[in-house]
Every structure is written in C-alpha cells, then in structure tokens.
mmCIF entry with sequence, helices, sheets and N, C-alpha, C, O atoms, coordinates in Angstrom:
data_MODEL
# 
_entry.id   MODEL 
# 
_entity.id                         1 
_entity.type                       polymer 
_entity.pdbx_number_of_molecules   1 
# 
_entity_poly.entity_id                      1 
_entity_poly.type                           'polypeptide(L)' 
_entity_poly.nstd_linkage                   no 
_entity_poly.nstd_monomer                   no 
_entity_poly.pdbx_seq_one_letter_code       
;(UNK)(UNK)(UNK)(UNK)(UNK)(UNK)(UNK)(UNK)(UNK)(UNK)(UNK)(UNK)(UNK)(UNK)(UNK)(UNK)
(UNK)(UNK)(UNK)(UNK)(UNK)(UNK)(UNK)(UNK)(UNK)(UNK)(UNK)(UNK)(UNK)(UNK)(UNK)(UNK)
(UNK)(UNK)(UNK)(UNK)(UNK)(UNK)(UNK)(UNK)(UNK)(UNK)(UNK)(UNK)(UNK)(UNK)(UNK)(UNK)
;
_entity_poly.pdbx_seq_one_letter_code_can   XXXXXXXXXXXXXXXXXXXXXXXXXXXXXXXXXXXXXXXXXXXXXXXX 
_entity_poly.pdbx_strand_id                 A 
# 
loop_
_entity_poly_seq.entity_id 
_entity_poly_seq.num 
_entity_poly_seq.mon_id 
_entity_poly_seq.hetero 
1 1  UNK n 
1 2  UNK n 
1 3  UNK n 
1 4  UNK n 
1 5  UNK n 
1 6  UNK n 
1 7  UNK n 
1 8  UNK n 
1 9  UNK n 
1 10 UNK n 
1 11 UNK n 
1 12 UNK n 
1 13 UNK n 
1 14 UNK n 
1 15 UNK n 
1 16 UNK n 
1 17 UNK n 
1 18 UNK n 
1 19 UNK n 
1 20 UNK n 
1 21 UNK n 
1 22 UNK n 
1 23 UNK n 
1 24 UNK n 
1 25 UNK n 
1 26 UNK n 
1 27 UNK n 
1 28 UNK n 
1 29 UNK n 
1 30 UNK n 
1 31 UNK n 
1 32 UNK n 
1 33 UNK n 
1 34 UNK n 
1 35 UNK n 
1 36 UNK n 
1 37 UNK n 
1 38 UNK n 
1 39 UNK n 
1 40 UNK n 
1 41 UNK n 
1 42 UNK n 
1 43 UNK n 
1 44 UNK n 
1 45 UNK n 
1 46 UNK n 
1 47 UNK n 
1 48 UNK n 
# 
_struct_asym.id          A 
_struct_asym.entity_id   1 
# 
loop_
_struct_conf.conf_type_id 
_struct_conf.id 
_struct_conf.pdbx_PDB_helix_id 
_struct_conf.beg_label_comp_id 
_struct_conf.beg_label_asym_id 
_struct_conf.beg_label_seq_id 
_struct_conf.pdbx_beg_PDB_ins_code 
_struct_conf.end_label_comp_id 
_struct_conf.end_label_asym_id 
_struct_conf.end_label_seq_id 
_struct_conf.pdbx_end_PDB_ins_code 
_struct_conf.beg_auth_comp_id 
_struct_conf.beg_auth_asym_id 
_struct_conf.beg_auth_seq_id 
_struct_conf.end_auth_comp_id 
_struct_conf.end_auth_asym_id 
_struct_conf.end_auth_seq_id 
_struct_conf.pdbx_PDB_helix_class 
_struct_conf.details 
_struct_conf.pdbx_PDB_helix_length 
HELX_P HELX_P1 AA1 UNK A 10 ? UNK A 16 ? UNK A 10 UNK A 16 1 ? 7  
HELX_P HELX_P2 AA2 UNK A 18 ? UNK A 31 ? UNK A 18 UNK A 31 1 ? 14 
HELX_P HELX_P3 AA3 UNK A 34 ? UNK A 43 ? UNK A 34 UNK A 43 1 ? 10 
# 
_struct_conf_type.id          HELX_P 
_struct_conf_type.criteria    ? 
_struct_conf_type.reference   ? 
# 
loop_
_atom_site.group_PDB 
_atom_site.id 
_atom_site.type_symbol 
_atom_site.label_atom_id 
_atom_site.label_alt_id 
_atom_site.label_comp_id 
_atom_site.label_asym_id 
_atom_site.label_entity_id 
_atom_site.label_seq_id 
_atom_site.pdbx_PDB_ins_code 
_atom_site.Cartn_x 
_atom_site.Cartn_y 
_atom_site.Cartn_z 
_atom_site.occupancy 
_atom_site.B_iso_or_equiv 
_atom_site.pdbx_formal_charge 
_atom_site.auth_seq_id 
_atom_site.auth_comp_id 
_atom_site.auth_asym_id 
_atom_site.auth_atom_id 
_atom_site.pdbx_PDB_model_num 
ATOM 1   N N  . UNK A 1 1  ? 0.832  -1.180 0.000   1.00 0.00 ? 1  UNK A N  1 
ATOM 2   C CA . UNK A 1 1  ? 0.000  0.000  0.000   1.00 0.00 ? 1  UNK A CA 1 
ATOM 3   C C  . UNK A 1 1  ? 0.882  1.251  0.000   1.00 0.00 ? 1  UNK A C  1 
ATOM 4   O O  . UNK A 1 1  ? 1.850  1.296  0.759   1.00 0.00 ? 1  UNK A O  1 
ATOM 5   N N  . UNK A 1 2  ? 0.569  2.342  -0.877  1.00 0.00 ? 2  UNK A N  1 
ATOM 6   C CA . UNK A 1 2  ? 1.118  3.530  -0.850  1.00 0.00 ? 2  UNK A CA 1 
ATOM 7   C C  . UNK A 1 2  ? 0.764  4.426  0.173   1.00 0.00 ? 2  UNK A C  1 
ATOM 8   O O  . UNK A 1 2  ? -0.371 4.516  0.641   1.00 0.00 ? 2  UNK A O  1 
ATOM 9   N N  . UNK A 1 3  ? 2.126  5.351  0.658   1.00 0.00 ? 3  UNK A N  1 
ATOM 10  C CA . UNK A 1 3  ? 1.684  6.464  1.770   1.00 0.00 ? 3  UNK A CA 1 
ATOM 11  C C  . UNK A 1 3  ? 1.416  7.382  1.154   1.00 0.00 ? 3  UNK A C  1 
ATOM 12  O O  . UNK A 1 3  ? 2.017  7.717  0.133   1.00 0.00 ? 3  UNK A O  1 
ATOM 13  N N  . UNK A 1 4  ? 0.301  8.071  1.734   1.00 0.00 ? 4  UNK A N  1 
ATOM 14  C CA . UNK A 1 4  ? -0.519 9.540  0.991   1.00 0.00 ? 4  UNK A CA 1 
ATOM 15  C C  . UNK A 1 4  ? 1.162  10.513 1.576   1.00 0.00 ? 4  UNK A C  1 
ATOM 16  O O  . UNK A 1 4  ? 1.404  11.592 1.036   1.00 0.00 ? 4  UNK A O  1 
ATOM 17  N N  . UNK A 1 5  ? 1.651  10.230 2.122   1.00 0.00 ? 5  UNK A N  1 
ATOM 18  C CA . UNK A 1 5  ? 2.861  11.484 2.222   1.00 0.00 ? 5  UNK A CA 1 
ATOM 19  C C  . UNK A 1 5  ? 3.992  11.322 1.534   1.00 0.00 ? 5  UNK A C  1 
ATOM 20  O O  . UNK A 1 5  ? 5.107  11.654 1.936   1.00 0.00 ? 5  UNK A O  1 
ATOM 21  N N  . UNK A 1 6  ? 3.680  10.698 0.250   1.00 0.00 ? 6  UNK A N  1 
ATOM 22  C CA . UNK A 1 6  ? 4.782  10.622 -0.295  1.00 0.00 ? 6  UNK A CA 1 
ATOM 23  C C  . UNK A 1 6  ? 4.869  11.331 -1.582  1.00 0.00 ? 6  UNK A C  1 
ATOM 24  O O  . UNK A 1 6  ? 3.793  11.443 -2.168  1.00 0.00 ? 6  UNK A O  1 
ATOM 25  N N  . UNK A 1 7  ? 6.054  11.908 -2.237  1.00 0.00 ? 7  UNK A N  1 
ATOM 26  C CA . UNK A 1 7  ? 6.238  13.142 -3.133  1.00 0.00 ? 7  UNK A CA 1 
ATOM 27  C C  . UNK A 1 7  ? 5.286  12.002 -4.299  1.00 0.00 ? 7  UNK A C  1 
ATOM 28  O O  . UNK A 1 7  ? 5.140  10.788 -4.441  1.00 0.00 ? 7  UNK A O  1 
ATOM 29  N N  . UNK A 1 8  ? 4.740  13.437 -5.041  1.00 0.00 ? 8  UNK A N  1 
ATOM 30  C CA . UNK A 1 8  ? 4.450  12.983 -6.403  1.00 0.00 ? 8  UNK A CA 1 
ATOM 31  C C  . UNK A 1 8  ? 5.481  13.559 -7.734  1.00 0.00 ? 8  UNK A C  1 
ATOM 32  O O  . UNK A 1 8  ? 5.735  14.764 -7.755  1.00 0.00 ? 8  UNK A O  1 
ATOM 33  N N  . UNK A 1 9  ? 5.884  12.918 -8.506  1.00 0.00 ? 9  UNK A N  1 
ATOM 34  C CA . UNK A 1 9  ? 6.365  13.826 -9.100  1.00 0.00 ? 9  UNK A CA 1 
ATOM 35  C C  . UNK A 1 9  ? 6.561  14.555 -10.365 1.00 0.00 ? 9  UNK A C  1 
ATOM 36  O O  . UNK A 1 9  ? 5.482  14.610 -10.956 1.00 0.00 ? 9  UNK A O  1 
ATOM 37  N N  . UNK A 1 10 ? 7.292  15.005 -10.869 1.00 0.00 ? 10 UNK A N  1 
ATOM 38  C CA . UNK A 1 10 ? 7.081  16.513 -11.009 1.00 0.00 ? 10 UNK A CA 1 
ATOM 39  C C  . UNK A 1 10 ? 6.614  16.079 -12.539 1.00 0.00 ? 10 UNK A C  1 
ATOM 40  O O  . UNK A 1 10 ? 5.973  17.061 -12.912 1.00 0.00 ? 10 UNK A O  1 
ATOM 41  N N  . UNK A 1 11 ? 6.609  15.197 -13.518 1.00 0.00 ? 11 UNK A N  1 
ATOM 42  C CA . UNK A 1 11 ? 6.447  14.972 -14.450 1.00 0.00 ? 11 UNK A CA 1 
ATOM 43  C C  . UNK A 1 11 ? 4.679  14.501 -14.385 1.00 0.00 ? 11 UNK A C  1 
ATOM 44  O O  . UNK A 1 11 ? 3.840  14.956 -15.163 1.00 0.00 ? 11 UNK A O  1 
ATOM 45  N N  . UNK A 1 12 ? 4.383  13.487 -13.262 1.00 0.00 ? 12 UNK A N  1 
ATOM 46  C CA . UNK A 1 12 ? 3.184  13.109 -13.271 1.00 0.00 ? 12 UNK A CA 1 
ATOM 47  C C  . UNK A 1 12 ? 2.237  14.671 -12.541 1.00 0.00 ? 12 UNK A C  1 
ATOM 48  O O  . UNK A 1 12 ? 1.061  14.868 -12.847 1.00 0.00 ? 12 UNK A O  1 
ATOM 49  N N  . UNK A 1 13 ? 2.702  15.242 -11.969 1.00 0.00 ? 13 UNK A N  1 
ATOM 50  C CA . UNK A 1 13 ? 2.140  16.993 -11.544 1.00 0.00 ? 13 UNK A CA 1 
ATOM 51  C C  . UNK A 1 13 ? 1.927  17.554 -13.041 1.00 0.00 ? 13 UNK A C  1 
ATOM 52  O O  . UNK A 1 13 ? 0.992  18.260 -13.418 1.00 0.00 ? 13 UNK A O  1 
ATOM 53  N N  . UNK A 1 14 ? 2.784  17.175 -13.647 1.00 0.00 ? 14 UNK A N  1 
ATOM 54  C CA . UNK A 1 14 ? 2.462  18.532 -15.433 1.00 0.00 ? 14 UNK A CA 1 
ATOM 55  C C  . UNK A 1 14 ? 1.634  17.714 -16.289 1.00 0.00 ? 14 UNK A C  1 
ATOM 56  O O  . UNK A 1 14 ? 1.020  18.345 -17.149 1.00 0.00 ? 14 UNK A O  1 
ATOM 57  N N  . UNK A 1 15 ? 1.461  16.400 -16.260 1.00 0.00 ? 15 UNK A N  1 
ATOM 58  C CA . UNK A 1 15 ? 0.498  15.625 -17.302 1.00 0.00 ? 15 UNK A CA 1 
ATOM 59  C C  . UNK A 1 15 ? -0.781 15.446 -16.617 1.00 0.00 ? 15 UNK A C  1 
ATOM 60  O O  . UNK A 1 15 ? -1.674 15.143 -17.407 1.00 0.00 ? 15 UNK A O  1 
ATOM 61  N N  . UNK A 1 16 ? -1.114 15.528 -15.529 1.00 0.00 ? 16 UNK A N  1 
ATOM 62  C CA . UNK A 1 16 ? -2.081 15.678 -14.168 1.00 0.00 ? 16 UNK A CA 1 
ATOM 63  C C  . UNK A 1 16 ? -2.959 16.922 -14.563 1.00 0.00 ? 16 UNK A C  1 
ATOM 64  O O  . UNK A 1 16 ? -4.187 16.966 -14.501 1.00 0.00 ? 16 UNK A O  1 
ATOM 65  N N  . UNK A 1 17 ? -2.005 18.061 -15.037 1.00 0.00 ? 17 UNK A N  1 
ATOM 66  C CA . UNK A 1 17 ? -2.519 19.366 -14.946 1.00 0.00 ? 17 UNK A CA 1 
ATOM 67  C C  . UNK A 1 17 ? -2.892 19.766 -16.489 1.00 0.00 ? 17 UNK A C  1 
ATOM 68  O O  . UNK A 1 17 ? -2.097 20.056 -17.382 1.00 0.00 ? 17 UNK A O  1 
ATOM 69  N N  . UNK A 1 18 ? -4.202 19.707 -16.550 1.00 0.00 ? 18 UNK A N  1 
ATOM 70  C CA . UNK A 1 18 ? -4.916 19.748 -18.205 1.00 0.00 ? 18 UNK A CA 1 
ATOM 71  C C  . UNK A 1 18 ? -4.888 21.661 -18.807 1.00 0.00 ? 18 UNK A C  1 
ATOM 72  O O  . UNK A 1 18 ? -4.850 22.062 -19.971 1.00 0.00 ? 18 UNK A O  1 
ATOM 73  N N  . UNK A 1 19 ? -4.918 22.352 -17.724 1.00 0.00 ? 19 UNK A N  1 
ATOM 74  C CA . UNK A 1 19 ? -4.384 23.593 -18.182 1.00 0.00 ? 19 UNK A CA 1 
ATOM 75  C C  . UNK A 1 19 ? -3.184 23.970 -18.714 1.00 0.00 ? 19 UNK A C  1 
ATOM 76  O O  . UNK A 1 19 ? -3.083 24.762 -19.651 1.00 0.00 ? 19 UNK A O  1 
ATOM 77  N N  . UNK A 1 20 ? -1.919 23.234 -17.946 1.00 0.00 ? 20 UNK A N  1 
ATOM 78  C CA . UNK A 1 20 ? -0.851 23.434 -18.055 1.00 0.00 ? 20 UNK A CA 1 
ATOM 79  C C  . UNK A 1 20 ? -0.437 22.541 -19.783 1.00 0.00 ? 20 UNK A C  1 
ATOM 80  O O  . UNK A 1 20 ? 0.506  22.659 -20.566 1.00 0.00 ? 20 UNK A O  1 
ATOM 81  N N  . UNK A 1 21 ? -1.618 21.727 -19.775 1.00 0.00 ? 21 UNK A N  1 
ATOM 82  C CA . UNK A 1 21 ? -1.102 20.936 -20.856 1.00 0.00 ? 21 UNK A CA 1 
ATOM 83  C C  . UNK A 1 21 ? -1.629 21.675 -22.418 1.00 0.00 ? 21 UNK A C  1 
ATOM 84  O O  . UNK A 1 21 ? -1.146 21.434 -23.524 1.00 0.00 ? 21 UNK A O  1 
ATOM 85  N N  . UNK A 1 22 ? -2.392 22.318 -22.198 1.00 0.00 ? 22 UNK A N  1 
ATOM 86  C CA . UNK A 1 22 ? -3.543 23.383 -23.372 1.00 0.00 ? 22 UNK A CA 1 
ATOM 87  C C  . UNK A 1 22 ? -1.700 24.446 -23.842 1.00 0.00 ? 22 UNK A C  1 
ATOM 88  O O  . UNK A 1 22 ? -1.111 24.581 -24.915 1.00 0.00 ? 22 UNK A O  1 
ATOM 89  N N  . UNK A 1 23 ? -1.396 24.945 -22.462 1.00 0.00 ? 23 UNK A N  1 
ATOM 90  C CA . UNK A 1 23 ? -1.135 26.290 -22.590 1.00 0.00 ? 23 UNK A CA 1 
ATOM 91  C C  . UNK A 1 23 ? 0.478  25.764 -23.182 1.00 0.00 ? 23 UNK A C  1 
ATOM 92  O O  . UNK A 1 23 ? 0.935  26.319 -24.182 1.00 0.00 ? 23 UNK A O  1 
ATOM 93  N N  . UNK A 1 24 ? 1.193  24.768 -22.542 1.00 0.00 ? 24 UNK A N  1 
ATOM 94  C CA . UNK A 1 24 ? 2.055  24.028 -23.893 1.00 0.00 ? 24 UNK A CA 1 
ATOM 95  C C  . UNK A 1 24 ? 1.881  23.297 -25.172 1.00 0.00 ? 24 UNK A C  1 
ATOM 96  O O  . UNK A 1 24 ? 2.659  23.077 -26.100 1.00 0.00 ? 24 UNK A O  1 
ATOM 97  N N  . UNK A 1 25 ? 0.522  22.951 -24.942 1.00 0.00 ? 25 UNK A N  1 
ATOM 98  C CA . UNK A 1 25 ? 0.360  22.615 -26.443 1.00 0.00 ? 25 UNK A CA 1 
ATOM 99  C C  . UNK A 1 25 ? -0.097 23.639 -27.799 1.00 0.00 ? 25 UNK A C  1 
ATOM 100 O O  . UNK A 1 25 ? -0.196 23.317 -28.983 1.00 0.00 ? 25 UNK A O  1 
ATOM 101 N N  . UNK A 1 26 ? -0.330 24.974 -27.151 1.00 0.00 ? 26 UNK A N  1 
ATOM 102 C CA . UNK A 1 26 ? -0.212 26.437 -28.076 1.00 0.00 ? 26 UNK A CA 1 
ATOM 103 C C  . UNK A 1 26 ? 1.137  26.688 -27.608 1.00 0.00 ? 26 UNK A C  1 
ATOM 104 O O  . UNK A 1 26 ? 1.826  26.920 -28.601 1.00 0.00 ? 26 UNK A O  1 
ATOM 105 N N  . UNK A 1 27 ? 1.708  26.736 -26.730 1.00 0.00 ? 27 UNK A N  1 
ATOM 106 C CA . UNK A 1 27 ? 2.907  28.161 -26.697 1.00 0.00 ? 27 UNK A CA 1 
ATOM 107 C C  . UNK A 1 27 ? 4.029  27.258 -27.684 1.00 0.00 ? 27 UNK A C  1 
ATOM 108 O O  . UNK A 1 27 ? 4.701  27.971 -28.429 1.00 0.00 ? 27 UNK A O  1 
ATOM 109 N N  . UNK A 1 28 ? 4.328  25.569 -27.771 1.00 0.00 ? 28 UNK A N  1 
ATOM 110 C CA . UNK A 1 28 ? 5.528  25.593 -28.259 1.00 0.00 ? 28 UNK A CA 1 
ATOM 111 C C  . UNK A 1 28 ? 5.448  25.246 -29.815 1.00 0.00 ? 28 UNK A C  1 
ATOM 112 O O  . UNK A 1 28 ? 6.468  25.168 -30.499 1.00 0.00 ? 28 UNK A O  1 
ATOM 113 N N  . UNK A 1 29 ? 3.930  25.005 -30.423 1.00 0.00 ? 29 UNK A N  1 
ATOM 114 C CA . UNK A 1 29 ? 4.136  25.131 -31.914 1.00 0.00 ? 29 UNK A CA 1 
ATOM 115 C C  . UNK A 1 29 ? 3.984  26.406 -32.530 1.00 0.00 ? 29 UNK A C  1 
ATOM 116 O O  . UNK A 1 29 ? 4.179  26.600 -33.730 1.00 0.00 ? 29 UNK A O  1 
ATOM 117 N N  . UNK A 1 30 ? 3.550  27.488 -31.512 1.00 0.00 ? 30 UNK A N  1 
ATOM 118 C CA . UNK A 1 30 ? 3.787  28.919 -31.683 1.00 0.00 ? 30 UNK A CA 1 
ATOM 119 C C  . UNK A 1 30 ? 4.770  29.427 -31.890 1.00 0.00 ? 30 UNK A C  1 
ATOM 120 O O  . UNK A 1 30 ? 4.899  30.102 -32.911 1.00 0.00 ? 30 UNK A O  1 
ATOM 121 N N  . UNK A 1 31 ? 5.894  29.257 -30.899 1.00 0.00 ? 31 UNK A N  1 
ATOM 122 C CA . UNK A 1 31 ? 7.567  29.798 -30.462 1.00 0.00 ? 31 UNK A CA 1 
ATOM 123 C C  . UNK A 1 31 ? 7.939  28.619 -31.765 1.00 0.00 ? 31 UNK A C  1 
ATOM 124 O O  . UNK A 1 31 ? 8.615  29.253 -32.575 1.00 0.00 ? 31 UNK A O  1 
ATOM 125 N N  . UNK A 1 32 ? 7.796  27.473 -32.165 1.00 0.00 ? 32 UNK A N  1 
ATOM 126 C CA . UNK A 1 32 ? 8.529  26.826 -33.107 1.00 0.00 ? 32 UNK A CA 1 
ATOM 127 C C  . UNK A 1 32 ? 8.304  26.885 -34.267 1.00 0.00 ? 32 UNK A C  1 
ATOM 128 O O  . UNK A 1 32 ? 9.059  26.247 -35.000 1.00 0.00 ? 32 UNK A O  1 
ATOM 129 N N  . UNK A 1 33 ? 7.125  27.710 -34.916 1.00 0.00 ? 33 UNK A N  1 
ATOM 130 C CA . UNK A 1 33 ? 6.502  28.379 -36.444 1.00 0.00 ? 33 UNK A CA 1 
ATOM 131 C C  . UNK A 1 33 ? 7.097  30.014 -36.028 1.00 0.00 ? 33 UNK A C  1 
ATOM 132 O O  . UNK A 1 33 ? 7.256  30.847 -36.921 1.00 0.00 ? 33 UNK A O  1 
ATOM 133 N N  . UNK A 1 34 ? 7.334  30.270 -34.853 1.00 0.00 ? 34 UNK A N  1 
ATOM 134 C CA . UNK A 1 34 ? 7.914  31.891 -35.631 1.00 0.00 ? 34 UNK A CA 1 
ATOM 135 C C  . UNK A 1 34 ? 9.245  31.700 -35.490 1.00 0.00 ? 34 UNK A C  1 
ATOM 136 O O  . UNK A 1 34 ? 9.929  32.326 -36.299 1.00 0.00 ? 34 UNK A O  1 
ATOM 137 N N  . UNK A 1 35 ? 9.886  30.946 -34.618 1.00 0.00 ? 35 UNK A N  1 
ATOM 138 C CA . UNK A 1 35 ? 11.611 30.811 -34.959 1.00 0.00 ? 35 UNK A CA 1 
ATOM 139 C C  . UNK A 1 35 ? 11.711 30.288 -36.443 1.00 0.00 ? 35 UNK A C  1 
ATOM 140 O O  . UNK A 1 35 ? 12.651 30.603 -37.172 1.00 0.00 ? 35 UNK A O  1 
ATOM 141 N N  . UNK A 1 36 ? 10.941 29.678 -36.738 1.00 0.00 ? 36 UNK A N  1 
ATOM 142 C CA . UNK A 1 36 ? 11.287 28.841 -38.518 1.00 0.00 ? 36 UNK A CA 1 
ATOM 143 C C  . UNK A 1 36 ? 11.291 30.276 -39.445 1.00 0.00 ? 36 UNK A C  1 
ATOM 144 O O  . UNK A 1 36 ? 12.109 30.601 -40.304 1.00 0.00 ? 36 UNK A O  1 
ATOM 145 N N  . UNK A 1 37 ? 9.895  31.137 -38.892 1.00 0.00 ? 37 UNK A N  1 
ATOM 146 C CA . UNK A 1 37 ? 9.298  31.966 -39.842 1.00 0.00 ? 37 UNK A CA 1 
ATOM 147 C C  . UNK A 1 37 ? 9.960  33.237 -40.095 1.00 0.00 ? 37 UNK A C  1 
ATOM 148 O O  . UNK A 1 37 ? 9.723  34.053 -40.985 1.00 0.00 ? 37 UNK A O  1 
ATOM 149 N N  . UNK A 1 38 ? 11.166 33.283 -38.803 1.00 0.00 ? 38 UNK A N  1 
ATOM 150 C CA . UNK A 1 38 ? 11.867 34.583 -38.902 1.00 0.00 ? 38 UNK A CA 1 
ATOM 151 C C  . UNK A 1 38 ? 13.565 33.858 -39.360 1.00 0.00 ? 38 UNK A C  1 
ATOM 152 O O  . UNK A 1 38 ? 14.479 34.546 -39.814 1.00 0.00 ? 38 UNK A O  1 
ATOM 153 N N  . UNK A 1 39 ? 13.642 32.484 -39.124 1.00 0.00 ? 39 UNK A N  1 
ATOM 154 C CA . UNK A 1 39 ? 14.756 31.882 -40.063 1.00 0.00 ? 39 UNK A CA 1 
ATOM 155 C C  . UNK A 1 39 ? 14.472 32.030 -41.162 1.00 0.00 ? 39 UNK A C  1 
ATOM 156 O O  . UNK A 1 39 ? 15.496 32.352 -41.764 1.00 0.00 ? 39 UNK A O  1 
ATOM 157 N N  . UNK A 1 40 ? 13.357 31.967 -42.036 1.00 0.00 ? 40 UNK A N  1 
ATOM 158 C CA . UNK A 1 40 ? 13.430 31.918 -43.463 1.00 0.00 ? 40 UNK A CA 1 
ATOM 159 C C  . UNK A 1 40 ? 13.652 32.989 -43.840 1.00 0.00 ? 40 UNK A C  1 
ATOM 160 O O  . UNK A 1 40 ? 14.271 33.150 -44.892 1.00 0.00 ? 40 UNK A O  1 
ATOM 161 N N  . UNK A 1 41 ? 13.166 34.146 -43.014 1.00 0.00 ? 41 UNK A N  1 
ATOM 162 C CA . UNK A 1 41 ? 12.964 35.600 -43.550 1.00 0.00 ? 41 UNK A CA 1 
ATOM 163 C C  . UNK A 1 41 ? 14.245 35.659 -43.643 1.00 0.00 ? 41 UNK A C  1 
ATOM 164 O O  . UNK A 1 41 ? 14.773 35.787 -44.747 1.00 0.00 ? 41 UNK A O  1 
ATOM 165 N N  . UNK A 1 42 ? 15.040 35.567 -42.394 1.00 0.00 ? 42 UNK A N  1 
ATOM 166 C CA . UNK A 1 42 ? 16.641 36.164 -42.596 1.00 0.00 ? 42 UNK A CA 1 
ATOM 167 C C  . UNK A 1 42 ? 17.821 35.371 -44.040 1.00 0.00 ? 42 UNK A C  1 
ATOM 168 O O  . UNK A 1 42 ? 18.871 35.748 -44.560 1.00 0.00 ? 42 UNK A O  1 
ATOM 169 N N  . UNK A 1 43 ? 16.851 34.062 -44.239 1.00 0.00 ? 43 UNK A N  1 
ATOM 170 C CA . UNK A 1 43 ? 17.298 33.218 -45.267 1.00 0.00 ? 43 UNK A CA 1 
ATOM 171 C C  . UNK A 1 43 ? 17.307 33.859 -46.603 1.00 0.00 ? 43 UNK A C  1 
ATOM 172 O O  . UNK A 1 43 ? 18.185 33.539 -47.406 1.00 0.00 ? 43 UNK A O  1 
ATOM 173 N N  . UNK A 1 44 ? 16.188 34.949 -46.985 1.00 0.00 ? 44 UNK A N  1 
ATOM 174 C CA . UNK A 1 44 ? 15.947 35.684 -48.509 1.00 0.00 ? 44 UNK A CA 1 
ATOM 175 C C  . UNK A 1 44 ? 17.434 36.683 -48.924 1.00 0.00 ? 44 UNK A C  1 
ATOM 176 O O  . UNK A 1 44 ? 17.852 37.581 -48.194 1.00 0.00 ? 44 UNK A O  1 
ATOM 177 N N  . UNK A 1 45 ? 17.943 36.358 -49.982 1.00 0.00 ? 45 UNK A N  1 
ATOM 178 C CA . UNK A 1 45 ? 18.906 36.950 -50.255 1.00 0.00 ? 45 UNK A CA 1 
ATOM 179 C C  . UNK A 1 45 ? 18.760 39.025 -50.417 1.00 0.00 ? 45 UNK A C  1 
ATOM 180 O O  . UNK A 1 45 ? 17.809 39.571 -50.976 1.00 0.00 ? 45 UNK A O  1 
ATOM 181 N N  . UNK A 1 46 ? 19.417 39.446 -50.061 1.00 0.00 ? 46 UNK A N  1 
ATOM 182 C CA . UNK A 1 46 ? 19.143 41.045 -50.014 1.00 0.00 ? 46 UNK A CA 1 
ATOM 183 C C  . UNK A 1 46 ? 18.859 41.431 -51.461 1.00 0.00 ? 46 UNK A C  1 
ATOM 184 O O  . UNK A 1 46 ? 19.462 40.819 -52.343 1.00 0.00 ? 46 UNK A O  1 
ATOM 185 N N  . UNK A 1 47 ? 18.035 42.345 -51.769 1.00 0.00 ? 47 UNK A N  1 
ATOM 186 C CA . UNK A 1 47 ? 17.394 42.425 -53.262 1.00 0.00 ? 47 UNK A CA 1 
ATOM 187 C C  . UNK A 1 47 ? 18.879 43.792 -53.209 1.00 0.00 ? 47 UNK A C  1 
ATOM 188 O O  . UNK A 1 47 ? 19.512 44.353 -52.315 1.00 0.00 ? 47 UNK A O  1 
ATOM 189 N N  . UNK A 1 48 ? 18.867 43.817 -54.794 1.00 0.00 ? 48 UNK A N  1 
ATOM 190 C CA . UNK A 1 48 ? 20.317 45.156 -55.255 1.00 0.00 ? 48 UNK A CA 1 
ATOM 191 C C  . UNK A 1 48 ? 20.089 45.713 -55.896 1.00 0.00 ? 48 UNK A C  1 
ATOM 192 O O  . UNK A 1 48 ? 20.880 46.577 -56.272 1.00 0.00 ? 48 UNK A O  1 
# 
C-alpha cells in the first residue's frame, strides 16, 4: 500500500494538470513556427 505522504512527481504533476497541458500545447508550436518563420525571412537573399 502507498503512503498519501509521499512526493508525487514533477512529471506526473504537469500531465495531471490539463491547463498546463492546453497552454504548452499552443505556446511551443507557436515559439517553433515563428523561430522557422523569422529563419526563413533572414534566409531571402538582399534584393540590389
């Protein structure tokens, strides 16, 4: 039998937590489409 005083941890706390899981599942294909989107930009050769 398990003791209720024992740590939970910190991985089963963030998959536990359905808010926390919304607000990474927008913020990091967000932050990972504008790092691409401002790599390509800097990728266009300078017009002359």
């Amino acid at each position: 039998m398990s003791d209720r005083n024992e740590e939970v941890p910190p991985m089963q706390r963030l998959l536990d937590n359905p808010f926390m899981l919304l607000f990474l599942g927008v913020a990091f294909p967000t932050l990972f489409y504008t790092v691409w989107g401002i790599m390509e930009i800097i990728a266009i050769p300078m017009a002359q």
